[in-house]
LOVOPA-386017 format. One record per residue (C-alpha): residue in three letters; x, y, z. Coordinates in steps of 0.5 Angstrom, whole numbers, plus 500, padded with zeros to 3 digits. Example, Ala and Ser with C-alpha at 12.3 -4.5 7.8 and 13.67 -1.06 7.14 Angstrom:
BEGIN
ALA525491516
SER527498514
//
This chain:
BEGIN
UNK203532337
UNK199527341
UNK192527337
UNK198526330
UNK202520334
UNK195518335
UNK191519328
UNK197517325
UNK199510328
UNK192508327
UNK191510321
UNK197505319
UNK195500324
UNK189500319
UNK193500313
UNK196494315
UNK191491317
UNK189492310
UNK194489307
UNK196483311
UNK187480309
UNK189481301
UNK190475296
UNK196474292
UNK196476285
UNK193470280
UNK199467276
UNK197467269
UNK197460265
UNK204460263
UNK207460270
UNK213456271
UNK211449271
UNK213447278
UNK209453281
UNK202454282
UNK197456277
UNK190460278
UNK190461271
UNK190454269
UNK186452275
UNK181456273
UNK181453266
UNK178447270
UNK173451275
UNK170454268
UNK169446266
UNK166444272
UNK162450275
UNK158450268
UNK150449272
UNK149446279
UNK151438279
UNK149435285
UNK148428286
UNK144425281
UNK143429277
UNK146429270
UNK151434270
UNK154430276
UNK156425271
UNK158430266
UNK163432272
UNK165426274
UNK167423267
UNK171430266
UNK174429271
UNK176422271
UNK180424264
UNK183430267
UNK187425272
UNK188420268
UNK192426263
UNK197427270
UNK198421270
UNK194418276
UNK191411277
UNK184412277
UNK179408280
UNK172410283
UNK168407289
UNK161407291
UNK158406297
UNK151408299
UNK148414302
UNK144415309
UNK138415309
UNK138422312
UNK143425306
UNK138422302
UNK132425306
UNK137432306
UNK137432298
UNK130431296
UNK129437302
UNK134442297
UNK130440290
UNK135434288
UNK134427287
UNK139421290
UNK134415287
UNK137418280
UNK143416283
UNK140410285
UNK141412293
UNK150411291
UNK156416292
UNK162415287
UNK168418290
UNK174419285
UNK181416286
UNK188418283
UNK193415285
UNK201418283
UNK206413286
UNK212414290
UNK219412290
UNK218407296
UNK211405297
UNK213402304
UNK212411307
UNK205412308
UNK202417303
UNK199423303
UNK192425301
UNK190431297
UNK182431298
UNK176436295
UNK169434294
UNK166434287
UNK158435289
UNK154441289
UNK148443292
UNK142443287
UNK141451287
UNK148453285
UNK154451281
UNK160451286
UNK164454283
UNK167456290
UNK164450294
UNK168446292
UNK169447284
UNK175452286
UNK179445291
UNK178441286
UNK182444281
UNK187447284
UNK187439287
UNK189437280
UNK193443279
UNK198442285
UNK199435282
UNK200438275
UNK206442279
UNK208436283
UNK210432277
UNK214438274
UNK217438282
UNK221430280
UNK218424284
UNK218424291
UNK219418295
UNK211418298
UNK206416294
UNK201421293
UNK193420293
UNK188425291
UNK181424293
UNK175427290
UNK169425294
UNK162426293
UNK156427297
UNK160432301
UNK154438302
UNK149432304
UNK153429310
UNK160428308
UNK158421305
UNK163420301
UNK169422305
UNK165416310
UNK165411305
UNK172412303
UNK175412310
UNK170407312
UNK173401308
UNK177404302
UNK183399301
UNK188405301
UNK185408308
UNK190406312
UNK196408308
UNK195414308
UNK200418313
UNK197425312
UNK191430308
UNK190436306
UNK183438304
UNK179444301
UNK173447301
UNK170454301
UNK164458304
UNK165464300
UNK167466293
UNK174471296
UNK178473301
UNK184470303
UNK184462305
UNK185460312
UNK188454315
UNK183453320
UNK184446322
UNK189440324
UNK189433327
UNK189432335
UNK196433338
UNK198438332
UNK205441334
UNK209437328
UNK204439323
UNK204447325
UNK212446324
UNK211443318
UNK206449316
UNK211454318
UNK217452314
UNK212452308
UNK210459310
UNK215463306
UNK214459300
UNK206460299
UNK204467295
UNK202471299
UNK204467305
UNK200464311
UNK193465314
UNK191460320
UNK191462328
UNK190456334
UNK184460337
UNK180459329
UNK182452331
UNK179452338
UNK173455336
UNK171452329
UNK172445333
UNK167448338
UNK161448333
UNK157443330
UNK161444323
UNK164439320
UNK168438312
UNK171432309
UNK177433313
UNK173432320
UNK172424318
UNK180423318
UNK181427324
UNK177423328
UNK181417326
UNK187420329
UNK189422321
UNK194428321
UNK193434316
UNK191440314
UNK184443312
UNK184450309
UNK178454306
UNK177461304
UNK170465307
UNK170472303
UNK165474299
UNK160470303
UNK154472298
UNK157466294
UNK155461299
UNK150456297
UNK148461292
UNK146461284
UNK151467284
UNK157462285
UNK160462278
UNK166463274
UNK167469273
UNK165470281
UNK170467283
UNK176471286
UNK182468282
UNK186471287
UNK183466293
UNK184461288
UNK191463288
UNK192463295
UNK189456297
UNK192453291
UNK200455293
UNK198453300
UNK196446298
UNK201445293
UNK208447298
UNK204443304
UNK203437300
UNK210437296
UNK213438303
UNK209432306
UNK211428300
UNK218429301
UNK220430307
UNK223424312
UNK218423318
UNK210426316
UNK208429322
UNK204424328
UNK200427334
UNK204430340
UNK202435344
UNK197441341
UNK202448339
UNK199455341
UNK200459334
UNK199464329
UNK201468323
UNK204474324
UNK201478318
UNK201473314
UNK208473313
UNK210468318
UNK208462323
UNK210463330
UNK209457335
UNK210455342
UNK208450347
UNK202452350
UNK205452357
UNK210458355
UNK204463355
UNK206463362
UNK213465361
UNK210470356
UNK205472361
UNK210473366
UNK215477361
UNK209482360
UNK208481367
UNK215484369
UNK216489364
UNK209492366
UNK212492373
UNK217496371
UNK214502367
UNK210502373
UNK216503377
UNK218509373
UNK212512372
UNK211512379
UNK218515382
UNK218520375
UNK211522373
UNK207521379
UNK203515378
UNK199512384
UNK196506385
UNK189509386
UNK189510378
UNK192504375
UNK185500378
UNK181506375
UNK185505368
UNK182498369
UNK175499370
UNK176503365
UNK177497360
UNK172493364
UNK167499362
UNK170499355
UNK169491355
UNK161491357
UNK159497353
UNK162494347
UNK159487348
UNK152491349
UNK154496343
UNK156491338
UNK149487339
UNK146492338
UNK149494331
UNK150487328
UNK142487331
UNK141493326
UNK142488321
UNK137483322
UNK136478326
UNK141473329
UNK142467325
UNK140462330
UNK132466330
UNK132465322
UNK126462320
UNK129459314
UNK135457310
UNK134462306
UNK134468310
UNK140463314
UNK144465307
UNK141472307
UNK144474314
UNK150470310
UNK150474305
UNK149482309
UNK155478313
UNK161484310
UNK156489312
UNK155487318
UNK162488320
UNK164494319
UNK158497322
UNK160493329
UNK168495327
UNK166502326
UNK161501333
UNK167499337
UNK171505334
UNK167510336
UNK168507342
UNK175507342
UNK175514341
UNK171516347
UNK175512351
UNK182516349
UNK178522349
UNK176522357
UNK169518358
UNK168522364
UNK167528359
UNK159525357
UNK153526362
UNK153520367
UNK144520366
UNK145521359
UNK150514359
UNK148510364
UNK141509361
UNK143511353
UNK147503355
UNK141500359
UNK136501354
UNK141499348
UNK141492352
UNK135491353
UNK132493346
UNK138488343
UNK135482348
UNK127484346
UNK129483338
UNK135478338
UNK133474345
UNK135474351
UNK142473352
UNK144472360
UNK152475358
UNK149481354
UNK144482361
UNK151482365
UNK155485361
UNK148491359
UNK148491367
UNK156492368
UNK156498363
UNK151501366
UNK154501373
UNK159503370
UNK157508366
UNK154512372
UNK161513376
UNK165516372
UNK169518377
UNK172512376
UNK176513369
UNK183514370
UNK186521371
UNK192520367
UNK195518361
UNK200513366
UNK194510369
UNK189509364
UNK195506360
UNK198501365
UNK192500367
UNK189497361
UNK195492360
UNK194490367
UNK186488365
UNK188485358
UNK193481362
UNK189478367
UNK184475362
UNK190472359
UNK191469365
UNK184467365
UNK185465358
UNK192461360
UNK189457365
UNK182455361
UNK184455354
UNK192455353
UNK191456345
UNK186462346
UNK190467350
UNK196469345
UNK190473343
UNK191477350
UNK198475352
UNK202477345
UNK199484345
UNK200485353
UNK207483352
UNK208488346
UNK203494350
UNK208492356
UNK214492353
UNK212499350
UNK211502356
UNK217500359
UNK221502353
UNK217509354
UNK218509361
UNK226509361
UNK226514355
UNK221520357
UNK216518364
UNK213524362
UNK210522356
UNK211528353
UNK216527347
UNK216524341
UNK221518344
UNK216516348
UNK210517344
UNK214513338
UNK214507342
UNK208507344
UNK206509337
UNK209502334
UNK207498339
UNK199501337
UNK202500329
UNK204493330
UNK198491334
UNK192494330
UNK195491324
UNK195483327
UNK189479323
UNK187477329
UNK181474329
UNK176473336
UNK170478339
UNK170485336
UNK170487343
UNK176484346
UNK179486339
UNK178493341
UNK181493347
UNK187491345
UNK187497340
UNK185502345
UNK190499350
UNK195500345
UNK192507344
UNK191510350
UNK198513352
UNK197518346
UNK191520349
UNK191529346
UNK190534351
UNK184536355
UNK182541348
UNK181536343
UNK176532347
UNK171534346
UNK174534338
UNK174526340
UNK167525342
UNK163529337
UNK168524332
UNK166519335
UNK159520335
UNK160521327
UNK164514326
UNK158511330
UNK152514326
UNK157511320
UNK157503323
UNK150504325
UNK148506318
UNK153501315
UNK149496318
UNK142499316
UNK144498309
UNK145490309
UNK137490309
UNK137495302
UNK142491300
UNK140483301
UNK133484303
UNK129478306
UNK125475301
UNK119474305
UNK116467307
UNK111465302
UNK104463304
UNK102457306
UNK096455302
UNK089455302
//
């Protein structure tokens, strides 16, 4: 009965999961007039993603006047405004094969404006850049933005007029430097009255659009996303943890210019099909209508909500969130991780309580119950190295931007090589690592290290987590001895690195505390119905817990990804005769990841770097 509950609610879990990463359906060209249209947007992605138009070039001022039409036909105000390139932009384009003295060295941004019925309220921007790199034409980065920015305003109008004025900038030398957007946010007379942005862009051709960044002091901004929540199709994507990080790296769009000077807004993206980026295959008929949908609606309501609601959002204090299978926006005060650390805290507590009044759980193996998450943790950071380095090189080593997009392009593979890895990994966790040659172990995760640091470099924390693992590996007398104790002490392990998290980045712990709540709460629940964890009560919670939590999109190392999992799955660990069953099945899905991983090589293979000549 336990290996059903277990196949049973992870195979859901799965499924869910599934489910929560796909687009909405595209809305056909006769749509209402007050909704958003992919159908009529791509009407417009057609025209301007015909060939590449890059600065300079003469299908840029095709563009250019193409769309200087098409926002004079809604009605906008239209105006341009040039400004000069930096030399290194300049430098950056003629390195990519485009020429910026065609351009005579100038940035054209294109400006519509839609007046409000109050002039006096600060107005809202809808912003997308119009350029594209010389070797692709865009229809992605950033044909699909700017025209489902002209389709949000089509709808608008058909909405009835609104009090704030709207704004619609299309900026130019994006892919170069984010020139544009400096030009304009640097001296256009328009600069200070706008309230608000909401940006697009793309670094793939599918998948579902995230909004992955706010201004400084965001909670009334998040606030406003979740009241739009239930109107976008197919919902919501965005998480505060995509925040932190992403603002952690030397990325940066058009958006990043407002930000940095106190602007508040949203910033949204999709990243599917990341074969497409920058690529001479990012054309119409690549483009996954049903991400334009999606990024589009998400546009549309946050935009029409900004235009008409009483007070646009101002910095405050930073909100922890996320969405809740991109159905929902859940928020809160970064310092109420603490209260929620202490809920899981108490709960556990609790379970633990029962379990060791009515099934004789010691102390003794809920500490080995957490060195088995540590062992899980270690080996897994070694183990998804080593998978995700079967793949190619790591893209810090690329020795060129054509093998950077490359690596790009393997990305999908690459994945689900290191998300199967790490299921293997699961399964012998539940199945009893103690059942596997403590030599054979030790030194099988040893050696994976290091041959992961000989070809992709030396990593200080892979080394640590390398010589953990293998430690670890060598004592598997360590390993929990009971389903109790391997489960409460997996809970506890994932809690105290919330707490770590909660004191060091409160907008990252929720991806701890959240499922440690859950976990939690499920223990305590079986606890009460069955200690023994021997009935279906018992193992249905902790079933819908693992069903609940492995469905949750949430984003963060693949690794720390997995324990949750396997803390979510633990309780339901089969008997003593179906782990051996486990361990070869293991064995079988991690020949499948590693073989996953290969493929990206056959599938996009690196062109070799041309010779130099003689």
């Amino acid at each position: 009965m336990r290996l059903a509950w277990l196949t049973g609610s992870l195979a859901i879990g799965l499924l869910l999961a599934v489910l929560a990463l796909q687009v909405p359906r595209p809305a056909p060209a006769d749509a209402p007039p007050s909704a958003f249209s992919a159908g009529r947007a791509l009407a417009d992605v057609n025209e301007i993603a015909r060939a590449p138009h890059p600065l300079g070039s003469a299908e840029h001022a095709r563009v250019q006047a193409f769309l200087l039409s098409r926002m004079e036909g809604l009605g906008l105000q239209t105006s341009t405004q040039r400004g000069p390139i930096s030399r290194g932009a300049a430098r950056y384009l003629r390195q990519m094969g485009g020429d910026p003295a065609a351009a005579d060295y100038m940035a054209v941004n294109l400006i519509g404006v839609l007046p409000g019925r109050n002039p006096e309220l600060p107005a809202v921007a809808l912003m997308a850049h119009y350029d594209t790199v010389p070797m692709s034409a865009g229809a992605a980065d950033d044909s699909a933005g700017v025209a489902a920015v002209l389709e949000a305003v089509r709808a608008i109008r058909a909405r009835g007029p609104a009090a704030r004025t709207l704004v619609v900038l299309l900026t130019d030398a994006e892919e170069i430097g984010l020139d544009g957007a400096r030009i304009f946010w640097g001296g256009h007379p328009l600069r200070d009255r706008i309230g608000a942005v909401v940006n697009l862009e793309a670094r793939g051709g599918g998948g579902r659009a995230m909004m992955f960044e706010t201004g400084r002091g965001n909670a009334q901004t998040i606030d406003l996303l979740a009241r739009v929540a239930g109107r976008v199709d197919g919902g919501v994507t965005s998480n505060s943890l995509a925040a932190f990080v992403y603002e952690m790296m030397p990325n940066g769009t058009d958006f990043t210019v407002p930000r940095d000077r106190g602007v508040q807004g949203l910033n949204l993206a999709f990243i599917g099909r990341p074969e497409q980026y920058h690529a001479a295959v990012s054309t119409p008929e690549a483009l996954d209508p049903g991400s334009v949908q999606h990024i589009g609606s998400q546009a549309l309501e946050a935009a029409d909500a900004l235009l008409r609601t009483p007070e646009l959002p101002v910095r405050t204090g930073d909100a922890v969130y996320a969405d809740l299978f991109g159905r929902a926006v859940v928020a809160h005060p970064p310092a109420l991780g603490w209260g929620v650390l202490a809920g899981a805290a108490l709960l556990l507590g609790f379970a633990v309580w029962r379990a060791r009044a009515r099934a004789g759980l010691d102390l003794a193996d809920i500490g080995r119950g957490a060195v088995d998450g540590l062992w899980f943790l270690s080996t897994g950071l070694v183990l998804a190295q080593a998978v995700r380095l079967l793949g190619g090189p790591m893209a810090a080593r690329a020795e060129s931007a054509d093998a950077y997009y490359v690596l790009l392009a393997r990305l999908p593979w690459l994945e689900a090589g290191v998300a199967a890895a790490l299921l293997a990994l699961v399964l012998v966790l539940v199945g009893g690592r103690r059942r596997l040659d403590r030599r054979w172990l030790a030194g099988g995760v040893a050696l994976v290290a290091v041959a992961a640091m000989v070809y992709g470099g030396f990593d200080p924390v892979l080394a640590g987590a390398g010589g953990v693992a293998a430690g670890l590996s060598a004592f598997p007398g360590l390993s929990a001895r009971s389903a109790w104790g391997g489960w409460s002490g997996l809970i506890a392990l994932v809690l105290v690195l919330g707490a770590a998290a909660q004191a060091a980045a409160p907008a990252t712990a929720f991806l701890l505390l959240w499922p440690g709540l859950l976990a939690a709460a499920a223990a305590g629940l079986a606890a009460t119905l069955d200690p023994g964890l021997t009935r279906w009560p018992s193992l249905a919670s902790a079933a819908l817990a693992a069903v609940v939590g492995v469905g949750m999109d949430l984003p963060g190392a693949l690794a720390l990804l997995a324990l949750l999992a396997a803390m979510l799955l633990r309780p339901m660990e089969p008997g003593v005769g179906m782990r051996r069953a486990l361990l070869v099945a293991a064995a079988a899905v991690l020949v499948l990841g590693s073989a996953a991983s290969l493929t990206a090589r056959f599938v996009e293979p690196m062109t070799p770097p041309a010779a130099p000549e003689a």
